[in-house]
Every structure is written in C-alpha cells, then in structure tokens.
KETITI-950986 format. One record per residue (C-alpha): residue number from 1; x negated, y, z; residue in three letters. Coordinates in pm, 1 decimal. Layout:
residues N
<NUM <X Y Z> "ALA"> ...
***
This chain:
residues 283
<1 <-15766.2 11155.1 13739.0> "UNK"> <2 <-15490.9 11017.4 13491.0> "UNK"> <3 <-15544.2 10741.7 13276.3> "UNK"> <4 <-15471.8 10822.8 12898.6> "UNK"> <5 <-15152.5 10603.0 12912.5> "UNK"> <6 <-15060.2 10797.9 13188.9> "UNK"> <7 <-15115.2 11145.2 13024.9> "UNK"> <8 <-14913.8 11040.8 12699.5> "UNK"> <9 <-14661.0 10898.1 12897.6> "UNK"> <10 <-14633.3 11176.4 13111.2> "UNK"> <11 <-14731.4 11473.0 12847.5> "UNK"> <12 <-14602.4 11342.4 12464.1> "UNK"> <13 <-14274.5 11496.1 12514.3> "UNK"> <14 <-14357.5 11781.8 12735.7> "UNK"> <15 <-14304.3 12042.8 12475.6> "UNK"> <16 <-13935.3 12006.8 12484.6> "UNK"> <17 <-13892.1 12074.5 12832.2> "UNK"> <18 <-13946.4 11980.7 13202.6> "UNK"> <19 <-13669.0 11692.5 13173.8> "UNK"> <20 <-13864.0 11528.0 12908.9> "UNK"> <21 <-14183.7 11432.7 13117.8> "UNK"> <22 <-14416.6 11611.0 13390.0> "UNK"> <23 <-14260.9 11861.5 13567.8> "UNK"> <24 <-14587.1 12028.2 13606.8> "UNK"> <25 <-14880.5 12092.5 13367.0> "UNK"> <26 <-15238.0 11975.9 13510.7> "UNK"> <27 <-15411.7 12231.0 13662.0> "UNK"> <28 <-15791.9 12282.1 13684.8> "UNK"> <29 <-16026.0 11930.9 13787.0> "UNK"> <30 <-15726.6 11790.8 13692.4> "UNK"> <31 <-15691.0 11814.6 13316.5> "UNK"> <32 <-15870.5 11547.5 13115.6> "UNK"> <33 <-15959.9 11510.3 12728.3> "UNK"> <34 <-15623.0 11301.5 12700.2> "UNK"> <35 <-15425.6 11538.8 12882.2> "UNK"> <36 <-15513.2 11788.4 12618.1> "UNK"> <37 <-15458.8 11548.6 12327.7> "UNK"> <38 <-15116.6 11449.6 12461.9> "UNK"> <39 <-14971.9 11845.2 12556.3> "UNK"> <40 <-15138.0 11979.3 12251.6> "UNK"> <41 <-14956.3 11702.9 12020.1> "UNK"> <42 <-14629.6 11760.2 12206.9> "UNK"> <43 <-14665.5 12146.7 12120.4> "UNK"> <44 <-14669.1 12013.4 11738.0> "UNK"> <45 <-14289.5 11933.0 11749.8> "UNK"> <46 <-14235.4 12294.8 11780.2> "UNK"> <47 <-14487.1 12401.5 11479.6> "UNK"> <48 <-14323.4 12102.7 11258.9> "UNK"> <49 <-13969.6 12250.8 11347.3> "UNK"> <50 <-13997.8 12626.4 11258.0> "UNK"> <51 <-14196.9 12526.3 10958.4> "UNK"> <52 <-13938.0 12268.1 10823.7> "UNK"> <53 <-13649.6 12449.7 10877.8> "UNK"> <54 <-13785.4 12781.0 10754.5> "UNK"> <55 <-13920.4 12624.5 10480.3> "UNK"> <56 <-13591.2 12401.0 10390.6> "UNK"> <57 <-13337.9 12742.7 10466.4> "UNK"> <58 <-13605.6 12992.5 10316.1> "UNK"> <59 <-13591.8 12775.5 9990.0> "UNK"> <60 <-13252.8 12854.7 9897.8> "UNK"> <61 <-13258.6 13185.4 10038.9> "UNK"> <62 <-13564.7 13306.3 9841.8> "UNK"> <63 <-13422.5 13147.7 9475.0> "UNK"> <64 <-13067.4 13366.3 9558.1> "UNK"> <65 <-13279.9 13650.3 9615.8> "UNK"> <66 <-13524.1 13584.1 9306.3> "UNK"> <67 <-13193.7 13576.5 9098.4> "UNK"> <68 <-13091.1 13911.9 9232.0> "UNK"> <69 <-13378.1 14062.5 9181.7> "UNK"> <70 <-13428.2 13919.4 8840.8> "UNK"> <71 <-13050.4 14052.7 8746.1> "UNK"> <72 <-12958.9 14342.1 8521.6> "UNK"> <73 <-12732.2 14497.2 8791.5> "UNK"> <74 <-12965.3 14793.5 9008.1> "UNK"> <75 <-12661.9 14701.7 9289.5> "UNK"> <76 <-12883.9 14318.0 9307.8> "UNK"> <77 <-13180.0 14425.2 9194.2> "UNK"> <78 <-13236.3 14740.1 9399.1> "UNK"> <79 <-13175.0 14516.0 9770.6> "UNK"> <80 <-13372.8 14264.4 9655.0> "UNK"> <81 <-13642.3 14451.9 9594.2> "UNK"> <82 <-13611.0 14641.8 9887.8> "UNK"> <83 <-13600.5 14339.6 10137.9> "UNK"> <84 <-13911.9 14185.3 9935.5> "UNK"> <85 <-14126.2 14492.0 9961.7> "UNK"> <86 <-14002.4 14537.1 10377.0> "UNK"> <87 <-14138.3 14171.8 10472.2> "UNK"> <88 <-14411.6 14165.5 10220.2> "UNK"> <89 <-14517.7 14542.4 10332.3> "UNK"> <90 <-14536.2 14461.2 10680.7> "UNK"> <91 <-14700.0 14213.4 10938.7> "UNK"> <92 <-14578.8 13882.9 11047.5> "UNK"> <93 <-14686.5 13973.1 11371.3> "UNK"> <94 <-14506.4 14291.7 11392.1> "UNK"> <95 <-14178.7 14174.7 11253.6> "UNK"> <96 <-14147.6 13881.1 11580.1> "UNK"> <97 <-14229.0 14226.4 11836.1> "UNK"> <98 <-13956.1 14408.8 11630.3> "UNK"> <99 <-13713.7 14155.2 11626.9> "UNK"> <100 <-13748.0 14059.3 11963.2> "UNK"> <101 <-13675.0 14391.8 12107.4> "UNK"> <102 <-13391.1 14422.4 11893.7> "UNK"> <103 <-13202.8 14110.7 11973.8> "UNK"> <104 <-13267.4 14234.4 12358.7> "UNK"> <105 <-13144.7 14539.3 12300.9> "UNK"> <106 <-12823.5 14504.4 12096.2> "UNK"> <107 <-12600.4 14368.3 12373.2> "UNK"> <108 <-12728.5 14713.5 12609.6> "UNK"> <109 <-12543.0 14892.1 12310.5> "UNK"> <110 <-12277.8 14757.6 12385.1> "UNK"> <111 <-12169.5 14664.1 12034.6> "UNK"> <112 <-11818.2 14531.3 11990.5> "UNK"> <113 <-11628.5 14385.9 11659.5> "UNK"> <114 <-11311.2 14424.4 11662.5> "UNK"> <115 <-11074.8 14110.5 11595.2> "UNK"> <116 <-10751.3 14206.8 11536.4> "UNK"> <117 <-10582.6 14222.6 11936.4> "UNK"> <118 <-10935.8 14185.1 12038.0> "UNK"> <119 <-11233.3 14208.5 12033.2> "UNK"> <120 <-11591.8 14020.8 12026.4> "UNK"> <121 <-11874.3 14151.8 12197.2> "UNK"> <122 <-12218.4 14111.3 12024.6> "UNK"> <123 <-12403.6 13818.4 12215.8> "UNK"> <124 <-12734.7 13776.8 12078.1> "UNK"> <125 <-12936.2 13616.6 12427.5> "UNK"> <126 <-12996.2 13272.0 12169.8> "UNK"> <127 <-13138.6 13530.8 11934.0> "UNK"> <128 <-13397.6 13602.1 12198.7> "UNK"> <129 <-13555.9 13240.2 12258.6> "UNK"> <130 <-13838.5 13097.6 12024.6> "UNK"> <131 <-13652.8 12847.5 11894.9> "UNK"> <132 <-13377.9 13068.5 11704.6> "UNK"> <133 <-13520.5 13417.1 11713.3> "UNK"> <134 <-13841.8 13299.4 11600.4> "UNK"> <135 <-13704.7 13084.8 11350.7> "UNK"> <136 <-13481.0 13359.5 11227.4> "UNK"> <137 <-13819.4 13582.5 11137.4> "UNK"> <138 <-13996.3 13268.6 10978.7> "UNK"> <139 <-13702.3 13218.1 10800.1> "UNK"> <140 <-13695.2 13616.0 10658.1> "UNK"> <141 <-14044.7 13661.6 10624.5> "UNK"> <142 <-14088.4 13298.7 10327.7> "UNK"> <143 <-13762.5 13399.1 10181.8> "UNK"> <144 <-13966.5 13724.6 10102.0> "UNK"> <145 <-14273.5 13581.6 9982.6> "UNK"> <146 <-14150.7 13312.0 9840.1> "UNK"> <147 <-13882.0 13479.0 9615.2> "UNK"> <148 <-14156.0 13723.8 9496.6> "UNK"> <149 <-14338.6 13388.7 9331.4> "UNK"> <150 <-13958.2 13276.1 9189.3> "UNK"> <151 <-13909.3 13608.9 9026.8> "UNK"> <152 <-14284.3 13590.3 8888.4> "UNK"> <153 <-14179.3 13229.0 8750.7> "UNK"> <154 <-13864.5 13301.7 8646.7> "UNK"> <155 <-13994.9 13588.3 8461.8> "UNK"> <156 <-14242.8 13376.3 8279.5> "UNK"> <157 <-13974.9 13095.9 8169.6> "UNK"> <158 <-14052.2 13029.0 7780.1> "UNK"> <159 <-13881.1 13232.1 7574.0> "UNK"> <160 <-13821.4 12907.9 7321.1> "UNK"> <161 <-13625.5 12716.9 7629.4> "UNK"> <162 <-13373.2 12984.9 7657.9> "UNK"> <163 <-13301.2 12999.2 7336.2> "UNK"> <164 <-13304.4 12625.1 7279.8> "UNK"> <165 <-13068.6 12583.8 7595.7> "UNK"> <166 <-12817.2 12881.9 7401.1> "UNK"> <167 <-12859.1 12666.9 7069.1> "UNK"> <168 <-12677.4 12384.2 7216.8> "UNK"> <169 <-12411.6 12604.0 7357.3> "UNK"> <170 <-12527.5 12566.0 7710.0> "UNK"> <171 <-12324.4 12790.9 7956.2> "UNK"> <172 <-12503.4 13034.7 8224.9> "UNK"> <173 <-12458.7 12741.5 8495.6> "UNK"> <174 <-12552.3 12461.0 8290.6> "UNK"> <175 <-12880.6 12674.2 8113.2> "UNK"> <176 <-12991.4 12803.2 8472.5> "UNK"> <177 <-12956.6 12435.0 8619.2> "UNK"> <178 <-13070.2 12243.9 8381.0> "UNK"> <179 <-13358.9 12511.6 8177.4> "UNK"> <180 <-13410.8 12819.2 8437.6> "UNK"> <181 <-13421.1 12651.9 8740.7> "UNK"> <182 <-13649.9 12360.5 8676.3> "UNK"> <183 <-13893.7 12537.5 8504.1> "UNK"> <184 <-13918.0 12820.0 8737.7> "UNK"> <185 <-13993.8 12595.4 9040.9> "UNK"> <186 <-14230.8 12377.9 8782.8> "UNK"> <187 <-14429.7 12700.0 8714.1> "UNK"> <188 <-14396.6 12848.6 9134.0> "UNK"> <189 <-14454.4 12524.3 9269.8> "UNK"> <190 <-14875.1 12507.2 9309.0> "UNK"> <191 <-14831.8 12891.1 9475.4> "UNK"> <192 <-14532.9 12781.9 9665.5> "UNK"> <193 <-14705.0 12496.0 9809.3> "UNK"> <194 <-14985.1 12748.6 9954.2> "UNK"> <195 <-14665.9 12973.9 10112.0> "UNK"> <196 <-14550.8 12642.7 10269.9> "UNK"> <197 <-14916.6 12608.9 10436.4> "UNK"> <198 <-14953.1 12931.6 10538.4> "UNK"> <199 <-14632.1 12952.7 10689.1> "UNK"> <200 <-14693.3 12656.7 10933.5> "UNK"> <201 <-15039.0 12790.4 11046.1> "UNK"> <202 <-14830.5 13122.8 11098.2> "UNK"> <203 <-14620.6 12904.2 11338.7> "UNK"> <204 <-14887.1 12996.3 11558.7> "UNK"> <205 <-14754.7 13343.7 11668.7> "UNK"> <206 <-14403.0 13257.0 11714.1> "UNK"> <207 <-14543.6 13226.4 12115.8> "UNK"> <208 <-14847.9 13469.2 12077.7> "UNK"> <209 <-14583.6 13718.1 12024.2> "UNK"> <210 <-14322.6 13869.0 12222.9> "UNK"> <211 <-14053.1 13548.1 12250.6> "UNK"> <212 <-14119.7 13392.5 12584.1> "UNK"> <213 <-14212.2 13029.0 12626.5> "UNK"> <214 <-13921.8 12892.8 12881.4> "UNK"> <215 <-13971.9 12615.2 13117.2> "UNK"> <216 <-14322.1 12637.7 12988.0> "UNK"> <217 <-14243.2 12444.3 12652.7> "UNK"> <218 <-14455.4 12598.2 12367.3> "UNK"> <219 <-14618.9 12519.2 12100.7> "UNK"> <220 <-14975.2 12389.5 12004.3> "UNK"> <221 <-15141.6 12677.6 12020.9> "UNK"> <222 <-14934.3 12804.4 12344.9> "UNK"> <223 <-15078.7 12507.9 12541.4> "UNK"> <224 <-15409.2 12526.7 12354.2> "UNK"> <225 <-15459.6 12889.3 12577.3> "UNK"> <226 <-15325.7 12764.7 12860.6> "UNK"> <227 <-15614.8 12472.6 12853.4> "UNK"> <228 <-15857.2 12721.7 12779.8> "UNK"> <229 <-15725.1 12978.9 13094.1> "UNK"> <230 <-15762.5 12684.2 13321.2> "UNK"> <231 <-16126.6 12502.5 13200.1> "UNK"> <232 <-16291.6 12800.8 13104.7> "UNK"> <233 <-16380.3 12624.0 12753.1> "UNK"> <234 <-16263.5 12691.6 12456.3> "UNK"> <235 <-16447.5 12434.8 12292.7> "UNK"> <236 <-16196.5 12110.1 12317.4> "UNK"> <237 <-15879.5 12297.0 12311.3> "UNK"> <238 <-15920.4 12509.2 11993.3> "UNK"> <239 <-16096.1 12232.2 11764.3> "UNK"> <240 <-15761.4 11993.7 11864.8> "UNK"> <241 <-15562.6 12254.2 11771.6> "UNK"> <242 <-15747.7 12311.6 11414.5> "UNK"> <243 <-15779.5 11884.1 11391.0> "UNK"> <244 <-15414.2 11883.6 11442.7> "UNK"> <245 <-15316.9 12125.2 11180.1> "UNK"> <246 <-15584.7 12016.5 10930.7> "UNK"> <247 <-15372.2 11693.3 10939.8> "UNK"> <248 <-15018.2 11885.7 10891.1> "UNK"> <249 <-15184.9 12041.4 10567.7> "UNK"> <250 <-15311.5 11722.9 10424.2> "UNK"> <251 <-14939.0 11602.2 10510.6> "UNK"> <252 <-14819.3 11910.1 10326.6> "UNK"> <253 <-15031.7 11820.2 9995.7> "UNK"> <254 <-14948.7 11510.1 10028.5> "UNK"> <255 <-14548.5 11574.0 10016.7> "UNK"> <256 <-14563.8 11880.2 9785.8> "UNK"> <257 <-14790.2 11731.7 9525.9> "UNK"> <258 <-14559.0 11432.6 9528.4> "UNK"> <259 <-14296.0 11703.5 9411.6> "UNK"> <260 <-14499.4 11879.7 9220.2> "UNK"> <261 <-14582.8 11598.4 8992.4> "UNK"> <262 <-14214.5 11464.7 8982.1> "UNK"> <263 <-14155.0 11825.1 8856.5> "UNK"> <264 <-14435.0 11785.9 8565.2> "UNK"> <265 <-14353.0 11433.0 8514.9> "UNK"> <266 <-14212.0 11512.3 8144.6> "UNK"> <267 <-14573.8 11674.2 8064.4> "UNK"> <268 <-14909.0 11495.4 7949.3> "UNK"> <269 <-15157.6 11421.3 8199.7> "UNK"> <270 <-15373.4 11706.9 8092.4> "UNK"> <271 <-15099.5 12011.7 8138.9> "UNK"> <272 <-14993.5 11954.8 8420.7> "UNK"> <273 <-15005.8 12226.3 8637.1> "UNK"> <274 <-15271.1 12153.6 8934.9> "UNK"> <275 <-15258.5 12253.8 9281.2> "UNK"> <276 <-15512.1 12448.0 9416.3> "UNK"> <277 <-15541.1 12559.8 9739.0> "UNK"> <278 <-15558.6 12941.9 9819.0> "UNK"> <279 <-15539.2 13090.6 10143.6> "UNK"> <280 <-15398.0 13416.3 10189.9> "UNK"> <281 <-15653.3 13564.8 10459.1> "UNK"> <282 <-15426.3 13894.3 10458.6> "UNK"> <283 <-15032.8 13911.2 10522.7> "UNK"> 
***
C-alpha cells in the first residue's frame, strides 16, 4: 500500500497524461483514500480549464451576440436569435454526442477549400479530443445562455442613462462603453454568476459523453467512476467529487462577487444588486 506522499507524488499530475506521473492507475486492493484524493484533484485541472476558458471566450462571444440580437437589423437579429433558441432549446448532453460525430465525420466527406493553386483539406482530428472539441461546445452552449441574460439587461438599461449619455454628445462607441455596457453587465451580473456555476458542474459530461479520455487523462468525475468500477463503493469517490466542486463554487462567489461589487461600487450599500444563488435543475 502507498503512502499518501507517495500517491500525490505519483497521482497530482496524472490528469495530464502518463508522462506526468504513474503510468498506471491503482487497481483494486490497491487504491487507498489518498489515491483517490490525489487522481480525483488531478482530474480538477481539466474541470478548471474548460470552465475558464469557456467562460473567459464565451464572455465576449455572448455580449457580440446580445448586441446582434438587440439590433434593429432582422439580418443580426434574426441569427442571433436563431443560435440562442438552438443551444438554449436543446441538451448539453446532446450537443457533445452531436458534435462529436460531426467533427469525426467531416474529414470521411472529404471536404476540401480551395486556396487558389491548391487546396486545404478539412482536418478536424483536434476537434475530436476533449480538450478542444469539448471546449468548443462549452464554449457555444454559455455564449447562448449567457447572451440571452445580456439582451434581458441590455434591454432593461434606464431609459434616463441613454438619454443623459446623448445629452453630452456621447457617440455610439463612447455611450455603449462607457453607459450600455457597464450597466448591462451591472444588471446580468448576479444571473451571470449562476451561468458561470452551472457551467463548471456541467464540466462533468465533457467525458460522460462521447469524446474519449486518451492516455486515460480525464477529469474529476472520469476518475471518480473509474474508483467506483474498481471498489465497488460509491461512497468515497462521489462525496470527493461533490467536496471538490463545492470548493470551486465558493471560489466562484468569491471571485464574481468581488466583480460584482466593483461593478456596484458607485451605488449605496442598500441597492446594490445581491447575488443569490439559483440553480438551474433543467438545461
């Protein structure tokens, strides 16, 4: 049996490959309360990494497609719509199966773009690994949901602010960065903050669903299974992998609420917009 040193030593890193500790994961008498600890915790890189960088890329991508659906123009506001209402309409789980078999099956296709004496055949094998197709459908599916709560906010900016911000002779750059845009991410921010949650639990399925786990380097909830297939107990496994993420939320508070209340910092005490959280049981 491994000491604990020798599990985190052996086990912290695992997640990001063979080269990066044990070649091997313990196998039946062989897996102690550590060894779980340490894998499980490794497997957290992965759930920290698809929800930062879907969360970071789906930020700007949802306020460009707020603004187009909040425009005038049916040839922005029409799309918009339409791409809200396709991730919103559908589930999470669905979209990584759909995606998946896509990104397999475009190259059989054979599709080629031409480039003027030649031409460039589509290549989408990255698309196909966890770590960039995966990503790619976190990425979609919080640019949907989260523009939905911009457009709310934006529709709800005080009328007053607008006109103020046209008073002084503020052009439509200037009024949407320093009028539109702050107050629509002061009044989305609370609900945003439970899309940011509810994205990393949904970090979950990126494994549970159809992209493959290479060199056996998933994430906590990938190893989590894999504990539970070879002890026959799902009573260590599981509750590390809700402790764990229980943690990443409180982390997630902690950050947005920081941001939240630099947002509100010109308001009293009293109206400032609170944070509550919601989950979203359904999706």
């Amino acid at each position: 049996m491994r000491t604990c040193w020798e599990s985190f030593s052996g086990y912290a890193l695992r997640a990001l490959g063979r080269g990066y500790g044990e070649r091997l994961l313990p196998r039946g008498t062989d897996i102690s309360f550590c060894d779980q600890v340490a894998l499980i915790g490794s497997g957290l890189i992965w759930n920290i990494y698809f929800a930062a960088v879907a969360i970071a890329l789906g930020f700007f991508m949802a306020t460009a497609v707020a603004l187009a659906r909040n425009s005038a123009s049916p040839w922005l506001w029409r799309p918009a719509a339409a791409f809200i209402f396709t991730f919103r309409g559908s589930p999470l789980f669905i979209q990584f199966f759909f995606f998946y078999s896509a990104f397999v099956l475009l190259p059989r296709a054979g599709i080629e773009i031409p480039l003027g004496f030649t031409t460039l055949t589509l290549q989408t094998s990255a698309l196909t690994t966890a770590q960039v197709g995966g990503l790619f459908v976190l990425i979609l599916n919080t640019t949907a949901y989260s523009a939905e709560l911009f457009y709310g906010a934006l529709k709800s900016v005080p009328k007053g602010d607008l006109e103020a911000a046209e008073a002084y002779g503020m052009s439509g750059f200037t009024k949407f960065r320093r009028v539109v845009w702050p107050n629509m991410l002061r009044l989305a921010w609370p609900s945003y903050t439970n899309e940011a949650i509810f994205l990393t639990h949904s970090t979950t399925l990126v494994f549970l669903s159809a992209f493959p786990a290479r060199q056996q380097s998933g994430e906590a909830f990938y190893y989590a299974r894999y504990f539970v297939d070879q002890t026959f107990n799902p009573f260590v496994a599981y509750p590390l992998v809700a402790a764990f993420f229980v943690a990443l939320t409180l982390a997630i508070v902690a950050i947005f609420g920081r941001i939240n209340r630099r947002l509100n910092r010109h308001l009293p005490q009293e109206k400032r917009a609170k944070f509550r959280f919601r989950p979203q049981y359904l999706r």
